[in-house]
C-alpha positions as CSV (number, residue, x, y, z in Angstrom):
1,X,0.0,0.0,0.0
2,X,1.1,3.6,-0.7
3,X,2.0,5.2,2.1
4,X,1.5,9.3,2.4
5,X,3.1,11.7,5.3
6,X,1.4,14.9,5.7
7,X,3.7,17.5,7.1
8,X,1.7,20.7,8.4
9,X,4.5,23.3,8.8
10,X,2.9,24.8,11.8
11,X,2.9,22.3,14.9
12,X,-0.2,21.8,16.5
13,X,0.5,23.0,19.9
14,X,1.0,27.2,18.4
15,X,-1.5,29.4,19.1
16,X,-2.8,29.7,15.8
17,X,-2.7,26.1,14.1
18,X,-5.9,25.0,14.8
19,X,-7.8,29.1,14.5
20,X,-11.3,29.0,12.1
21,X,-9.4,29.4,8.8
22,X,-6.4,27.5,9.5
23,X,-4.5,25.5,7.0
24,X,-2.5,23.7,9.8
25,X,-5.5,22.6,11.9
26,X,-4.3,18.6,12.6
27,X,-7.6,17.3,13.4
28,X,-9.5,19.2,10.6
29,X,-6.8,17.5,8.0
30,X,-7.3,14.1,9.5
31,X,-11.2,14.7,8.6
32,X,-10.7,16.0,5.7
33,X,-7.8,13.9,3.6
34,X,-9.2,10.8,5.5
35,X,-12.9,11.7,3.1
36,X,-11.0,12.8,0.5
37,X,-9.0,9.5,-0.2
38,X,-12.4,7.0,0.8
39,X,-11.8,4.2,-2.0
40,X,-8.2,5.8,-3.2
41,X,-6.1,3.2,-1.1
42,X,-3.4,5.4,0.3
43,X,-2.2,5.1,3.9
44,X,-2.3,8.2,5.6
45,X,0.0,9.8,8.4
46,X,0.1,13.3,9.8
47,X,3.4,13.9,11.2
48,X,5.5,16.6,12.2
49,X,8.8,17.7,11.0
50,X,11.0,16.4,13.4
51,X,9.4,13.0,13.1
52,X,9.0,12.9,9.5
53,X,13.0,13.9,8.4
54,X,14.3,10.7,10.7
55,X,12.7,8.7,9.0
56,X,11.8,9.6,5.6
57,X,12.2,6.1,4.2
58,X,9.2,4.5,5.6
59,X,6.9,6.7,3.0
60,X,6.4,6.5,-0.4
61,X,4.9,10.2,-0.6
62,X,4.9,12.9,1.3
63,X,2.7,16.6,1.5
64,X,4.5,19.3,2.6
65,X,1.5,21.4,4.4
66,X,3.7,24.8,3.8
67,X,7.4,24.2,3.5
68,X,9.9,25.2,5.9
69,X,13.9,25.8,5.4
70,X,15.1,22.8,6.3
71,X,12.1,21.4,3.9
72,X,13.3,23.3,1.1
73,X,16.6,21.7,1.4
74,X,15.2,18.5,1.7
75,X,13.5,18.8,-1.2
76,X,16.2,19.4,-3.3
77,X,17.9,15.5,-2.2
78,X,17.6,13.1,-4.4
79,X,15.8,10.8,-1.9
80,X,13.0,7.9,-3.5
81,X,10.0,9.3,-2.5
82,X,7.4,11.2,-4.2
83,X,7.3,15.0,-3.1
84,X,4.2,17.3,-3.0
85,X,3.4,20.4,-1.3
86,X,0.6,22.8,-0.6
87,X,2.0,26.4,0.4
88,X,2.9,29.5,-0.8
89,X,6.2,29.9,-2.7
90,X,6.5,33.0,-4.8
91,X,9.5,34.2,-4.3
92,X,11.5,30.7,-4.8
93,X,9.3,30.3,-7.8
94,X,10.2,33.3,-9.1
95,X,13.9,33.5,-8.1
96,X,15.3,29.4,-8.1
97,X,12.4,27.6,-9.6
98,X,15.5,24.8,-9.6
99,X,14.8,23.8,-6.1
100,X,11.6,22.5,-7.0
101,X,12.6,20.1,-9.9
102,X,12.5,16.9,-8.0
103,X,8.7,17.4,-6.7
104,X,6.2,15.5,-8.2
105,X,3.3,18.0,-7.9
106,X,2.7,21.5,-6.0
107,X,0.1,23.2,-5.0
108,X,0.4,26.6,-5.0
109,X,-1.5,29.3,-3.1
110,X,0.3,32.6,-4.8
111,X,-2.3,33.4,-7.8
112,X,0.7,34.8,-9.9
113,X,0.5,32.7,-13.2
114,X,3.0,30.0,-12.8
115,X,1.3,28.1,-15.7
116,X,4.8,27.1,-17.0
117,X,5.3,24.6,-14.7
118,X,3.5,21.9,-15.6
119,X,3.2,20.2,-12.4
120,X,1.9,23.0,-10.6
121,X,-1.6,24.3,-9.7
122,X,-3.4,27.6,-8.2
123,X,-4.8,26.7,-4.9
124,X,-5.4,28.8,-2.1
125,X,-6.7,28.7,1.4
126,X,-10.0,27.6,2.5
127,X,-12.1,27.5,5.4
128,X,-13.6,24.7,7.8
129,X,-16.7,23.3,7.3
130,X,-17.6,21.7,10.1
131,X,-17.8,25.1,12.2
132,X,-21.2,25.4,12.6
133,X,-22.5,29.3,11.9
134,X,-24.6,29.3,15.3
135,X,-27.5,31.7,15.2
136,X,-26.1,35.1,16.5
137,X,-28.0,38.0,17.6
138,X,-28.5,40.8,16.4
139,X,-25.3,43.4,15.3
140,X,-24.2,45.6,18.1
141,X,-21.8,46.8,15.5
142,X,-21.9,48.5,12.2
143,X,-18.5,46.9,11.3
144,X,-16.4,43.7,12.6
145,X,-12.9,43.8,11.7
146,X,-11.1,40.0,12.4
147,X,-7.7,40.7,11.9
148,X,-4.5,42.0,13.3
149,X,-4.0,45.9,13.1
150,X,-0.1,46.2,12.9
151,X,1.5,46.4,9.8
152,X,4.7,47.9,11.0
153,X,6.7,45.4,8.8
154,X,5.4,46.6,5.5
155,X,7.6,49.2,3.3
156,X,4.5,52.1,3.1
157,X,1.3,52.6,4.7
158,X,2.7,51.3,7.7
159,X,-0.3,52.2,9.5
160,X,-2.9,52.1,7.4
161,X,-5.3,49.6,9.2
162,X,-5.0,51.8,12.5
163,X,-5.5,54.9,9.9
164,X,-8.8,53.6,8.1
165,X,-10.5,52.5,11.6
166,X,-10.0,55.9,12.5
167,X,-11.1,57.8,10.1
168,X,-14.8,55.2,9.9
169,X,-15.0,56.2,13.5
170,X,-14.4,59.5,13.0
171,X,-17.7,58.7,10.6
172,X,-19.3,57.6,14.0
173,X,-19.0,54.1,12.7
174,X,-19.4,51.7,15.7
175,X,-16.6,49.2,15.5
176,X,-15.5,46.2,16.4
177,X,-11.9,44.8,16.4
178,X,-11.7,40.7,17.3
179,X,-8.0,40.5,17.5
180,X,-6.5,37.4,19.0
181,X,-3.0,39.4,19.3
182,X,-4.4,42.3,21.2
183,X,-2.0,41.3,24.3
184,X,0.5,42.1,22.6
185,X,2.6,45.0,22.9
186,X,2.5,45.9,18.9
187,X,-1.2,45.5,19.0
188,X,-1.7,47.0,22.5
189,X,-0.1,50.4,21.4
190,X,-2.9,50.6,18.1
191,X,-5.6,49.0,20.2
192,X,-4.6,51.8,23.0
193,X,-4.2,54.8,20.7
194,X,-8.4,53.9,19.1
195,X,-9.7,53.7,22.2
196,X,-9.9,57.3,22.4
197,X,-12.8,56.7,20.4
198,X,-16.8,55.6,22.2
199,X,-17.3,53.5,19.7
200,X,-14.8,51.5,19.3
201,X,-14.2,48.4,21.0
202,X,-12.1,45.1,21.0
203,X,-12.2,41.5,22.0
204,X,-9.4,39.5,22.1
205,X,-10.1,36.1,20.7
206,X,-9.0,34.8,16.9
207,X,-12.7,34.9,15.8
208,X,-14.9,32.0,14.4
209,X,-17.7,32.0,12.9
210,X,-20.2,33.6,15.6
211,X,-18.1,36.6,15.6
212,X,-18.6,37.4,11.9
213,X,-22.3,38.6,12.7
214,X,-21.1,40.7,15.5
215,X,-21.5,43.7,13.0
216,X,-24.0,44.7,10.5
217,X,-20.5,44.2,8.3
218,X,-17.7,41.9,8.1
219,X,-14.6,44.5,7.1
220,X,-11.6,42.6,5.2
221,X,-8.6,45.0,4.5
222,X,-6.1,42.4,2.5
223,X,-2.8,44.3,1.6
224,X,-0.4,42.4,2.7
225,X,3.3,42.8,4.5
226,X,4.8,40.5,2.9
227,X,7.3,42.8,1.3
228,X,8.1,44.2,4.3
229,X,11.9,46.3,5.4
230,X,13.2,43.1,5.4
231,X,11.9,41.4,2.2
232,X,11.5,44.2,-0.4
233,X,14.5,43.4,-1.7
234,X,13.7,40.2,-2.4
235,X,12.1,39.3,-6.4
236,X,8.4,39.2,-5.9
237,X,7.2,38.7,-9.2
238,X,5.6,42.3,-8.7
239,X,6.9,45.6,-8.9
240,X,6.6,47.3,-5.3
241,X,3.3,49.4,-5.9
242,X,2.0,46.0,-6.9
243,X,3.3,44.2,-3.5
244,X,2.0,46.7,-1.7
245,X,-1.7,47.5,-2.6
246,X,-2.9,43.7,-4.6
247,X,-4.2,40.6,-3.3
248,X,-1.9,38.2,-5.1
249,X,-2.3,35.6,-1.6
250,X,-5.6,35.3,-0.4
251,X,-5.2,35.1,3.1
252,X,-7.6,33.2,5.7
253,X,-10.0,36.0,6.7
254,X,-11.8,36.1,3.3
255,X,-11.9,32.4,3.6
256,X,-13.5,33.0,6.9
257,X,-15.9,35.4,5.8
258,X,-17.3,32.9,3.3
259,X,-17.9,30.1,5.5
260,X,-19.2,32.5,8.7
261,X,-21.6,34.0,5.2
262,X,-20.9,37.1,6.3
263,X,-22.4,40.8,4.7
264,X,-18.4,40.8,3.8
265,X,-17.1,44.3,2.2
266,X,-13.6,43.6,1.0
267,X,-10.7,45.4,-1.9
268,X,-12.2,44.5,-5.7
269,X,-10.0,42.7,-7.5
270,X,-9.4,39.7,-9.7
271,X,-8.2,37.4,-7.3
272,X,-11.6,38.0,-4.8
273,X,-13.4,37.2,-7.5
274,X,-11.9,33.6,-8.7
275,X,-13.6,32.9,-5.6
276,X,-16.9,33.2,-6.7
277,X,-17.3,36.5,-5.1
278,X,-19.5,39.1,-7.1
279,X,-21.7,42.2,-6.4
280,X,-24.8,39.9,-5.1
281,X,-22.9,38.0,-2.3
282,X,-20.5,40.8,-1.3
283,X,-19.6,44.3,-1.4
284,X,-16.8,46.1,-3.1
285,X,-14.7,49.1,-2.6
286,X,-12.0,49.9,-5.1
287,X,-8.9,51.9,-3.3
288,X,-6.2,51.0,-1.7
289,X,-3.6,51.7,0.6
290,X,-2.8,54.7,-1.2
291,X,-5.8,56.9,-0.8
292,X,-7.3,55.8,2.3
293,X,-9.9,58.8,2.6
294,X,-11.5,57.5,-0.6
295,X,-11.5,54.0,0.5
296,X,-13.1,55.2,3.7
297,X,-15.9,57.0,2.3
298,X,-16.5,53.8,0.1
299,X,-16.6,52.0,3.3
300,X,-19.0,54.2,4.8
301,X,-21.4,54.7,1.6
302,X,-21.9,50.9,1.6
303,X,-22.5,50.5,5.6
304,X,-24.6,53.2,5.4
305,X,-27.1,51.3,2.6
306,X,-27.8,48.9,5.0
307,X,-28.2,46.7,2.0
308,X,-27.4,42.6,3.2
309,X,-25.8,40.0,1.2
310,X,-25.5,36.8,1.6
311,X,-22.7,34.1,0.3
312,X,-24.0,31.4,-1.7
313,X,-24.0,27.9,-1.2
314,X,-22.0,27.2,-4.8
315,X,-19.3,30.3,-3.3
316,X,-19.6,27.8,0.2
317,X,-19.0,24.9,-1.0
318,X,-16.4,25.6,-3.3
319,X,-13.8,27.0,-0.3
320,X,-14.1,24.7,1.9
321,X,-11.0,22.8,2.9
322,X,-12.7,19.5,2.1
323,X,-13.1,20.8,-1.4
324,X,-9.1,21.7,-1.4
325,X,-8.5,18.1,-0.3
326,X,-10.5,16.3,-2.8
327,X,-9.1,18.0,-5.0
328,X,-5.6,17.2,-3.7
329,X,-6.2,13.6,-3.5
330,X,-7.5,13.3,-7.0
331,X,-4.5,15.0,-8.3
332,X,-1.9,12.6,-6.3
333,X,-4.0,9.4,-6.5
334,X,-3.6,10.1,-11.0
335,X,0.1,10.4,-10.5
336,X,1.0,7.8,-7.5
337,X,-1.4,5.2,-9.2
């Protein structure tokens, strides 16, 4: 029998491996590959890294959930097993595609076209299913933001999440921040420096489902820091306006949107929309980082419609992470079999 290791990245006992919208979550995998390969044959093993490189040899495959350095060098051996991975590569795809010529297939979650490779695919993050959107009350918010508010790291608009919450309550926009880094001391000072403001508030948990109807609307602000101080030297893919203000990684919280069906209002762009996203089931604004009073007023034009949309099932069903993994097995089963 063909025997499969699946190697999350993130161990299970960090604080955010097993969050709603995690890719690392050990006992949502189990669930999910253990469905996804009914009838397919393959033995399955969820192991960590430490395990997994002492003793390699006892696998004929094995899924890198995410790939670490010393996976990246391991990779690049010559060792007899089939290699996959599911993670987000960008820059090595772009600047030494080479250490990727002995894997069998990837998955990628960068939606920069890689179509060259022919043993690579587009797919990004998902969502769990089985987190069951309870029935909440009603919204003691207008807007719920679930994310992180520092962006320090990146190489402009430093502050621009702290900036755009301040100038919607400035609107007298009631706000909610679930933040489960608000303990911390970079979060702490931003967290600090809004509550000035009556109406806005925080709650320090990493938000699931519930927490999603909390507001009237679900607030995703995308733009990333991954070409932060310390990375924009590195070859993106992108030029820097590009790394800066797109969505070229979907990260979890639109994931988590979908599956909570949230009124979401998130950045327009091409990426959003290869989800199934569209002006029924959510709502757009089109600024970005760079002219964060329009993008406010956009904000506040749609919040103040009161107009509800809902996600629909085909959107639902299509980012789940049990949809990711059928189509992951599929894919592996066609080449291992």
């Amino acid at each position: 029998m063909y025997k499969l290791a699946i190697v999350p990245k993130i161990h299970h006992t960090v604080e955010y491996s097993s969050a709603y919208g995690s890719q690392h979550d050990r006992d949502h995998i189990k669930k999910c590959a253990t469905k996804a390969n009914k009838s397919k044959g393959i033995s399955l093993d969820i192991v960590y890294e430490h395990d997994f490189f002492g003793r390699h040899d006892l696998y004929n495959g094995v899924l890198f959930l995410g790939l670490s350095p010393t996976a990246h060098t391991f990779i690049q051996e010559d060792y007899e097993i089939d290699m996959f991975s599911w993670a987000f590569d960008q820059v090595r795809l772009t600047d030494n595609p080479k250490i990727f010529d002995n894997m069998s297939f990837m998955f990628e979650q960068s939606a920069l076209d890689f179509s060259s490779r022919e043993n690579l695919c587009y797919l990004p993050l998902a969502f769990q299913s089985d987190r069951i959107v309870s029935e909440g009350k009603e919204p003691e918010y207008d807007i719920v933001i679930n994310a992180t508010l520092d962006r320090s790291r990146r190489a402009t608009a430093k502050t621009h999440r702290r900036d755009l919450l301040e100038k919607l309550l400035k609107k007298g926009l009631k706000t909610l921040n679930v933040n489960g880094r608000a303990e911390f001391d970079t979060e702490k000072r931003i967290i600090n420096y809004l509550k000035k403001y009556d109406n806005f508030s925080v709650l320090g948990e990493w938000g699931n489902p519930e927490h999603y109807s909390l507001g009237e609307f679900a607030l995703n602000v995308p733009f990333h820091e991954l070409g932060s101080q310390e990375n924009i030297n590195m070859n993106w893919g992108l030029p820097n306006i590009e790394l800066e203000n797109s969505n070229f990684l979907i990260h979890w919280d639109i994931f988590r949107c979908i599956g909570a069906k949230a009124n979401m209002i998130t950045f327009d762009c091409k990426e959003t929309r290869d989800l199934g996203l569209n002006e029924n089931s959510c709502h757009f604004y089109k600024s970005d980082t760079r002219d964060l009073d329009k993008m406010a007023n956009e904000i506040e034009a749609i919040v103040k419609s009161k107009q509800i949309k809902t996600i629909d099932q085909e959107t639902w069903n299509d980012n789940t992470y049990q949809t990711r993994w059928n189509f992951i097995f599929n894919k592996i089963s066609s080449i291992v079999t």
